[in-house]
N, C-alpha and C positions, 0 to 999 in steps of 0.2 A: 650270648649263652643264657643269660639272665632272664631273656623272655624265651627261649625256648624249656627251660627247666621251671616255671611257673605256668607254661603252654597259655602265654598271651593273657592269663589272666591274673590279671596287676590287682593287687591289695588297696593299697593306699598311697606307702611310699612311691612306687614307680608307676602310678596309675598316672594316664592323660588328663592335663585340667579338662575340666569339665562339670557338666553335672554328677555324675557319677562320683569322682573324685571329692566336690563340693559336697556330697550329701554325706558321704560317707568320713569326713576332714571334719562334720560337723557335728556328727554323731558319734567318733571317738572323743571328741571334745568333752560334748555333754556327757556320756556317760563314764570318760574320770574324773570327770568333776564330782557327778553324783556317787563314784564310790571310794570319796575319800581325800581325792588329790588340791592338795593343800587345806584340807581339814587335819581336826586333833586325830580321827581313827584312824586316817595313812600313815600319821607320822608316830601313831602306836604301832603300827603294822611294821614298820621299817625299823623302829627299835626292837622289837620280838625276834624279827628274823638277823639283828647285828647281837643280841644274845649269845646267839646258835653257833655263828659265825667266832663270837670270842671262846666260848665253849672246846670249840676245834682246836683254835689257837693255843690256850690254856693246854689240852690235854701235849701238845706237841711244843710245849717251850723249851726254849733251850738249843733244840737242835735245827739243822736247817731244813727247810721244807719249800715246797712250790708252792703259794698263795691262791696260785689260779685257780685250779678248782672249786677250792672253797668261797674263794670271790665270784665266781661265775656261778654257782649254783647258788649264790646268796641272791643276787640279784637277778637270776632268772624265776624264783619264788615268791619274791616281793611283787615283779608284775605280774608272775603267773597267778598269783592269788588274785589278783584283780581283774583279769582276765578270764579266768576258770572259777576260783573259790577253792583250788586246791591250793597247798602246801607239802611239798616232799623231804623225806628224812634227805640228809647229803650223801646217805650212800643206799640211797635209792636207785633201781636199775632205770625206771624212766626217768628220772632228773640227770642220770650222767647220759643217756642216749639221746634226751632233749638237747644238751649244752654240749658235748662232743658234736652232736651235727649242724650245730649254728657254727663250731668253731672252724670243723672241718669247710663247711660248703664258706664261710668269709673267706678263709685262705684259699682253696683251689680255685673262688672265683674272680680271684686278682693275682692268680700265678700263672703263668707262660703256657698251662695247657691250657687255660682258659683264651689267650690270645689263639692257640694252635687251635681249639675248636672255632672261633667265630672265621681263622684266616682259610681254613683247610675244610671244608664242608663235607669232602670225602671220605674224612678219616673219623665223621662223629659217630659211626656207630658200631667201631670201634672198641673192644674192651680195655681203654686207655683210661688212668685217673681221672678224667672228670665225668666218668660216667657216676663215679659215687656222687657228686655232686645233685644227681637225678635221683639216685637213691634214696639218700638221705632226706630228699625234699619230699617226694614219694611217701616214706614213712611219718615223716613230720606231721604229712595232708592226712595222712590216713588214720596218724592218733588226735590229731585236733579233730577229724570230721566224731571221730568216736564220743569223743569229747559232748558237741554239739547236742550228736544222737541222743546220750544220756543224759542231759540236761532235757531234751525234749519232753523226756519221759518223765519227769522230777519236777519240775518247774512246775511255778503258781504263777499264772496270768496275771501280771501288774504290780508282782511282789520280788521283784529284780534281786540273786541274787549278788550277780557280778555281771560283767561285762555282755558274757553270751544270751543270759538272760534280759537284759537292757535289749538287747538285738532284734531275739527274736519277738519282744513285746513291742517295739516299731514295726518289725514286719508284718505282725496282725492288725496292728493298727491301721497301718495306711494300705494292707491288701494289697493286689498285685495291678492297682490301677496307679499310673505315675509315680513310680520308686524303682529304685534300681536295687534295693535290697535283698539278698537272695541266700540261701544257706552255702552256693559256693564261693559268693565274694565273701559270705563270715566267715569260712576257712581261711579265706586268702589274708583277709582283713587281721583276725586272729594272730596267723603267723608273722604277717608285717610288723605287729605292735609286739609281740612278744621276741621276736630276734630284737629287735631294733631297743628295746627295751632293758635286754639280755647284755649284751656285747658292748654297747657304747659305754654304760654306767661300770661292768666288770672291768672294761679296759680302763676307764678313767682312773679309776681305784687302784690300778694293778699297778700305771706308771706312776699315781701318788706314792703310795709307800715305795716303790724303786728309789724316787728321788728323794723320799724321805729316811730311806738306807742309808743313801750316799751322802745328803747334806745333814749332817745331825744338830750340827746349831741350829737350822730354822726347822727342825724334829723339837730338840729342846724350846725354843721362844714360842712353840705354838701348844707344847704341853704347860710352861708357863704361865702362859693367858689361861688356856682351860684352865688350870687348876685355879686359878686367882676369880673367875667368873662364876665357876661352878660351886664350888668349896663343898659344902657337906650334901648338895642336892642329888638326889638320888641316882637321876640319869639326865644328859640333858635335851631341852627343847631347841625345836626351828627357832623360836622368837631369841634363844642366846645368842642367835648369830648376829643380832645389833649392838652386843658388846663385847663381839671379837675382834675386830678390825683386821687384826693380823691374822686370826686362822681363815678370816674372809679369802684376804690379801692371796695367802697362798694356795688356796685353794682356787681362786680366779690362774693363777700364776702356773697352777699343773695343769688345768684345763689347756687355759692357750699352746701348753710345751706338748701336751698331749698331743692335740691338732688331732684328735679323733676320727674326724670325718674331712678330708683335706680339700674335699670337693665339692661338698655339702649334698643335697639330694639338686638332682638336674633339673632345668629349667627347660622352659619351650617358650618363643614367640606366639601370642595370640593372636597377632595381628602383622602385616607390615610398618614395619617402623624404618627409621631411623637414626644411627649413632653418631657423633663427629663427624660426619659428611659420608656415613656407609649406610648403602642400602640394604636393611637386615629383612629378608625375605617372613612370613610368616611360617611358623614350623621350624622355624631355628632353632637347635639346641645351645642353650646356654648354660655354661659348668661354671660356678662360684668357685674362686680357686682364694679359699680363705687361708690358707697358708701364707699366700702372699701379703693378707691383713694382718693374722697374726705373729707375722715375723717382722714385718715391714719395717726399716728400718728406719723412718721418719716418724714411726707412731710409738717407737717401744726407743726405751732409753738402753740398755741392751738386751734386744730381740733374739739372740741366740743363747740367753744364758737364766737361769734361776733366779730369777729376780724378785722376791717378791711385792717389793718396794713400787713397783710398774703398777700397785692397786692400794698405794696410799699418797694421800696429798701431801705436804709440809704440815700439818697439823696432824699428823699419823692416823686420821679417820679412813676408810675407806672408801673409796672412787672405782667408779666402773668407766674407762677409757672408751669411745666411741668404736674405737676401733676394735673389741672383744667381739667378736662374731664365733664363737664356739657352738654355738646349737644354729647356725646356718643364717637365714638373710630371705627374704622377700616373703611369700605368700604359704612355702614349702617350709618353713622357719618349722627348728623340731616342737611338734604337738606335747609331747613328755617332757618337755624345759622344766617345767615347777616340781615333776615329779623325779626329774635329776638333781635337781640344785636341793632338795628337801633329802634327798639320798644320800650323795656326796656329802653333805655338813654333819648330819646325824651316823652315818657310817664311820665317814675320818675322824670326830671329835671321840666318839666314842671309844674308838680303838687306840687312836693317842693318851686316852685317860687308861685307859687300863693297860698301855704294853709300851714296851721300846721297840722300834724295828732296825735292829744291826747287819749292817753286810758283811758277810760271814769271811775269816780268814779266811780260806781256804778257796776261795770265789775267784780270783783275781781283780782286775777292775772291772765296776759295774759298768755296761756297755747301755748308753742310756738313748742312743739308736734306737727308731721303731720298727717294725714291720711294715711294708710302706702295705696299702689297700685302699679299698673305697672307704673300711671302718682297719684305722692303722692300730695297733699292739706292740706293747712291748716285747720283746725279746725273752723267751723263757727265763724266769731265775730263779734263785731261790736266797732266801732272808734269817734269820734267826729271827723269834719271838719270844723277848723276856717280859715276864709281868714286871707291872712297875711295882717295886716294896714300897714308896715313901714319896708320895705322891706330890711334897711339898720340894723334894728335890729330885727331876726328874735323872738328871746325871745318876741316881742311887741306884743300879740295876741288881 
């Protein structure tokens, strides 16, 4: 269904290796690097929009709320600015029709009508649920190409605002003699980085505070450390993450429970080869099944449970285990790794300094089950949010 609702033309993530794939794997690279990714102005850029984010939170303390939202349109703004150069309020009509049809088209394209469209070819056209699926992709193509349009029009030759601008300044440059760059693979390109960008970081975040609901001693031991590292510093930085250990620790710890991507992005033979004595044809598809690493029960001391301790040595420093494959493995390995891991630290530290996240009486037990997918989710819920009064005792709510 995936390549009929894209119509065969793959962005980046599910593009064929190739040249194609290679130049365009190489040119997302370079150009987050140049605007920002693992510099001071990204990691100003990601504090500004966790402001916004506490802001929300603040006006609605106290009582219970669904986080989603506001965690998804947080982080579909952070890369959207890097990608476009805009910023949308959170109750903006396009930021909820943006992040509603990432959310909608990841769920229906790993639900059982998705299976019913690739098994039943008779029934695709159809006015059955996954025809929104086409929809919603349809409208996505149709305000990113808008996008593009008006940058055309805007845009100074070699003075790159943001990502599209980066693009089309390669496309004039190399002309249309040996490049595969084209204004429809930047639509596609575009939307690739921007769901993939959108969804993996909100969901990572949405199962953090679930689990930091339900466990509230390692809620407390990681407000703890912040408050002891931080003390009277205004907001903090990526470089504090070398004297946290433990909010490292747990934060490596909800990634792997996360298991975000259980599949990781697909593989293909380029060649015929050979494995343990099987002849693997060229053209083979090969799915990374990192659940089975991240759970493995030879590499994790207990692999089904919240551990944080699984990302510190006997010396209580912090250790990254070989077997952490949470942003995937081979050549497809995710491109926005530094701009997740720079997210994730600056997002959770801050929201931990500023709030408690309590599961709300009235909830029953948190169900800490995901949604299973190609990009897995939590389970809707909702949390209480109390500012912290006394920041030296975090228990003080």
């Amino acid at each position: 269904m995936v390549n009929h609702v894209t119509e065969n033309k793959a962005g980046l993530i599910m593009a064929n290796y190739g040249a194609v794939w290679k130049e365009h794997r190489r040119l997302a690279l370079t150009t987050m690097k140049n605007f920002g990714l693992g510099k001071q102005s990204m990691e100003e850029r990601i504090l500004e929009e966790t402001t916004y984010i506490c802001q929300h939170f603040e006006s609605s303390s106290g009582k219970p709320i669904d986080p989603q939202p506001l965690i998804h349109s947080g982080a579909s703004n952070i890369i959207g600015f890097m990608l476009f150069g805009t910023r949308y309020s959170y109750n903006d009509e396009i930021l909820s029709f943006i992040v509603n049809s990432f959310k909608e088209n990841a769920r229906k394209a790993n639900s059982a009508w998705a299976m019913i469209y690739d098994s039943f070819p008779f029934l695709r056209h159809l006015p059955l649920p996954f025809r929104k699926v086409f929809e919603n992709y349809k409208a996505l193509k149709n305000h990113t190409r808008g996008i593009v349009a008006e940058h055309k029009k805007t845009r100074i030759p070699g003075e790159p605002r943001d990502v599209i601008d980066c693009y089309l300044d390669e496309m004039e440059k190399r002309g249309s003699e040996g490049t595969s760059l084209d204004e429809d693979r930047l639509v596609m390109f575009l939307l690739d980085l921007h769901f993939a960008g959108t969804d993996t970081t909100s969901n990572t975040i949405l199962t953090a505070l679930l689990y930091l609901a339900t466990y509230r001693d390692v809620q407390v031991l990681c407000q703890q450390e912040i408050d002891s590292v931080l003390q009277a510093k205004e907001h903090v930085s990526y470089e504090d993450r070398l004297q946290m250990p433990f909010v490292q620790a747990t934060i490596h710890e909800l990634q792997r429970l996360a298991n975000i991507a259980p599949l990781g992005v697909f593989h293909a033979t380029t060649r015929n080869t050979q494995l343990m004595g099987y002849d693997i044809p060229e053209g083979t598809l090969v799915i990374t099944n990192l659940t089975s690493v991240l759970y493995e029960q030879g590499q994790w001391a207990q692999p089904n449970d919240f551990y944080p301790s699984h990302f510190l040595n006997e010396q209580g420093e912090f250790v990254k285990p070989e077997a952490f494959l949470a942003f995937s493995a081979g050549p497809r390995v995710c491109l926005g790794e530094a701009l997740a891991r720079m997210e994730l630290f600056l997002i959770l530290v801050t929201l931990l300094r500023r709030f408690h996240f309590v599961w709300p009486n009235d909830c029953g037990v948190p169900d800490l089950r995901p949604v299973f997918g190609g990009i897995q989710a939590p389970k809707p819920y909702r949390l209480t949010v109390i500012p912290r009064r006394n920041k030296g005792n975090p228990l003080d709510s």
